[in-house]
C-alpha positions in Angstrom: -34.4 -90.7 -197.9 -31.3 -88.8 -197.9 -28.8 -87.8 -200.5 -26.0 -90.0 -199.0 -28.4 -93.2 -199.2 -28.4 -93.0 -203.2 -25.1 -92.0 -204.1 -24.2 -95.9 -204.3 -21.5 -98.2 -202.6 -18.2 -95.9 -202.2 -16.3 -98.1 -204.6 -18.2 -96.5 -207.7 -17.5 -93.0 -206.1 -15.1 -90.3 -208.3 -11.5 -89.7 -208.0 -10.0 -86.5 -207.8 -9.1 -86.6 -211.0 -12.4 -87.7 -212.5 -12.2 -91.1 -213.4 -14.4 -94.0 -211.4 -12.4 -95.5 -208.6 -12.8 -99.4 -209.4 -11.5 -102.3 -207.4 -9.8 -103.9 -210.2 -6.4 -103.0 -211.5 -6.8 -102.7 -215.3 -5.6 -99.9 -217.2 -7.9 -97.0 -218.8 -6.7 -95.5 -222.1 -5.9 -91.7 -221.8 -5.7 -89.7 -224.7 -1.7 -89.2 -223.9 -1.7 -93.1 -224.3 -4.1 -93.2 -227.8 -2.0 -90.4 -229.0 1.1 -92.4 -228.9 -0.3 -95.8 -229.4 -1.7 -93.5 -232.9 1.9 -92.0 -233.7 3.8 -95.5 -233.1 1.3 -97.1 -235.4 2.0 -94.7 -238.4 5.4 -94.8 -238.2 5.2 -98.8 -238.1 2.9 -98.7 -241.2 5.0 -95.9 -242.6 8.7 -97.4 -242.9 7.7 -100.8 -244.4 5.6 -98.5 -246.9 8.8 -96.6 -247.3 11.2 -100.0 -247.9 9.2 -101.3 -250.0 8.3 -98.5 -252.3 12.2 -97.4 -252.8 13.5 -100.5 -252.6 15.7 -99.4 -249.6 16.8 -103.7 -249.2 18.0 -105.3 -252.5 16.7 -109.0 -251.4 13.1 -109.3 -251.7 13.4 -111.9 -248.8 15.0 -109.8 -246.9 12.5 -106.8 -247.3 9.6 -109.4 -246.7 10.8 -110.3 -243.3 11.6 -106.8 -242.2 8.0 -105.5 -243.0 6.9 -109.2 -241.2 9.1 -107.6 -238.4 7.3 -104.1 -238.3 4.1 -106.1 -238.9 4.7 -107.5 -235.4 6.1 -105.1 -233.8 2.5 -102.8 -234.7 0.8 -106.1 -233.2 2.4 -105.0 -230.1 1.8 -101.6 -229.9 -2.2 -101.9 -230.5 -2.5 -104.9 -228.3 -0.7 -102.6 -225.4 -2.5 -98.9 -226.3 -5.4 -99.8 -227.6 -7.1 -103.4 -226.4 -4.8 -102.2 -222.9 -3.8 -106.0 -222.3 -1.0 -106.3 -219.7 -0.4 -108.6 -217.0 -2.7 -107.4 -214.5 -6.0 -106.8 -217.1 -8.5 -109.0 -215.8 -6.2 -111.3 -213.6 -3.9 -112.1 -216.5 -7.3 -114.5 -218.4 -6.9 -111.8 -221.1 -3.1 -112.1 -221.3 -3.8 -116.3 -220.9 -6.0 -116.2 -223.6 -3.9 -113.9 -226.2 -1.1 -116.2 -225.8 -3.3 -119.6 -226.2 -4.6 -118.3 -229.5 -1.4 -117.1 -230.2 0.2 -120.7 -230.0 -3.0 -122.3 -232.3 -2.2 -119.7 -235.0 1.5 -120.4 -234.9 0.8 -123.8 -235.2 -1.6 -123.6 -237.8 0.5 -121.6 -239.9 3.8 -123.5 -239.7 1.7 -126.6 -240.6 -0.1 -124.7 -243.2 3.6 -123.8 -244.6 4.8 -127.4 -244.1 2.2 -129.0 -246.0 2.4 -126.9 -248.7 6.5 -126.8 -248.8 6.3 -130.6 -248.8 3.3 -130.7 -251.9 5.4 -128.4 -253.9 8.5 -130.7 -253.6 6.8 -134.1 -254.2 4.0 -133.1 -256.5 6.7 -131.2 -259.0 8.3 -133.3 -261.9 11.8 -133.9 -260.9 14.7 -133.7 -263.1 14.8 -137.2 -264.6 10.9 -136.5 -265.8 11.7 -133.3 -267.8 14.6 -135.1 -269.6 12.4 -138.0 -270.4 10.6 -135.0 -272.2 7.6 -134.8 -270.2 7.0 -131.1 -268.7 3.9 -129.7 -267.1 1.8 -129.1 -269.8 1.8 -132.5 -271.5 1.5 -134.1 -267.6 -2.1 -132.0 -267.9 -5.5 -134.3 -268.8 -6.6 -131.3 -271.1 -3.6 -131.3 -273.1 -3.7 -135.0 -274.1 -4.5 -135.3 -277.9 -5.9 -138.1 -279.0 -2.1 -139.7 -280.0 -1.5 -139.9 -276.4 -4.5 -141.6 -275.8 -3.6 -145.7 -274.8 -4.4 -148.0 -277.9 -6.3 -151.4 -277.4 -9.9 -152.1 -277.2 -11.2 -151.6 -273.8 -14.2 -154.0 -273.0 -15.6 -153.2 -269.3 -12.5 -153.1 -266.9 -9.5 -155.1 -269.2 -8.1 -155.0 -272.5 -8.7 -156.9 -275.3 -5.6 -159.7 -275.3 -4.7 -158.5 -271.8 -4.6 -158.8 -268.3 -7.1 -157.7 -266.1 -5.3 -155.1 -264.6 -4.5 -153.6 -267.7 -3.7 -149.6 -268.3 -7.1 -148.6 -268.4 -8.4 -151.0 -265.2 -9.8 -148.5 -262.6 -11.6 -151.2 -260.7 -14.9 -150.3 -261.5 -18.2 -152.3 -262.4 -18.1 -153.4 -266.0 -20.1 -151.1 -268.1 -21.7 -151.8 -271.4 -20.6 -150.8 -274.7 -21.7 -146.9 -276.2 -25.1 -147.2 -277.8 -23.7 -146.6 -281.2 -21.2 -149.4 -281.0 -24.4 -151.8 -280.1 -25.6 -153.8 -283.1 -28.6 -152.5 -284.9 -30.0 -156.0 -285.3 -30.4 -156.5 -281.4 -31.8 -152.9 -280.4 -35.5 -153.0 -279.6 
C-alpha cells in the first residue's frame, strides 16, 4: 500500500498553520484568547476585591450588587474564552442548552428568594404581638417555665370541667395516666 492510502480522509489533513482542518465551525482556544480570557478574569475578581476591601461604595446594598455585577460579567468572559460557547459551537445545542439551565436557575432562585421573603414576613411577630409583651424568646418551647405551662388537669385528650377541644386537645388517641400517678392498690 502506498503512503497516500493511510494518510486518512482529507478533512483530518493539517492547515498551514498547524491546526486540524475540521468540518465544523466551532472555535479553538489560542493562547492570545486564554491570555485575555486570564487577564479579563483577574481584573473582574480584582475590583470587587478592591470595593469591598476599601469600602469604595458607602451602601452595603449597593456594593453587593456591583460585585453581583462583576460576578456576571466574569460569567461571561469564561463561558466565551474558556468553555468557547458562541452561536455557532456545535449548531447552537450548546448555546440552547446554557440558556435552558440558565432560565431553571433563575427561576429557582427567585422562588427560593420569594419563599423565604414571604416566611420572614408572616412567620415574624408583628407589632401588636411585641406590645402584648410577647418577643421571640418567650414565643420559644425551651423558654417556657413551668408558670407558663396551661393549668387544669389533663385526662387523655380534654380537660377536667372542659370541653373536648380544650387547650391541650391535639386530637390524639387517649393515653393512660403516668405510672406513678396509677394507684398502688391496682398495679400487679
Amino acid at each position: 500500500m502506498s503512503a497516500a492510502s493511510h494518510a486518512g480522509p482529507p478533512e483530518h489533513a493539517a492547515a498551514p498553520d498547524g491546526h486540524d482542518l475540521h468540518d465544523d465551525e466551532a472555535p479553538h482556544g489560542s493562547l492570545q484568547g486564554y491570555l485575555i480570557g486570564f487577564g479579563l478574569s483577574v481584573i473582574l475578581t480584582a475590583i470587587p476585591f478592591w470595593l469591598v476591601m476599601a469600602h469604595v461604595l458607602k451602601s452595603p446594598t449597593a456594593t453587593a450588587f456591583t460585585v453581583m455585577a462583576f460576578g456576571g460579567a466574569q460569567i461571561v468572559v469564561h463561558v466565551i474564552y474558556f468553555l468557547h460557547m458562541t452561536p455557532k459551537a456545535e449548531g447552537g445545542w450548546n448555546m440552547l442548552a446554557l440558556i435552558f439551565t440558565l432560565v431553571l436557575v433563575t427561576i429557582a432562585l427567585a422562588g427560593s428568594m420569594w419563599v423565604m421573603y414571604h416566611l420572614n414576613n408572616n412567620m415574624m411577630p408583628t407589632s401588636s404581638m411585641i406590645a402584648g409583651g410577647m418577643t421571640p424568646e418567650s414565643m420559644s418551647a425551651g423558654s417556657m417555665g413551668m408558670g407558663d405551662m396551661p393549668t387544669g388537669k389533663m385526662t387523655g385528650n380534654s380537660r377536667v370541667g372542659g370541653n373536648n377541644m380544650g387547650a391541650g386537645d391535639i386530637g390524639g388517641p387517649k393515653m393512660a395516666p403516668p405510672t406513678s400517678a396509677r394507684d398502688p392498690r391496682t398495679m400487679p
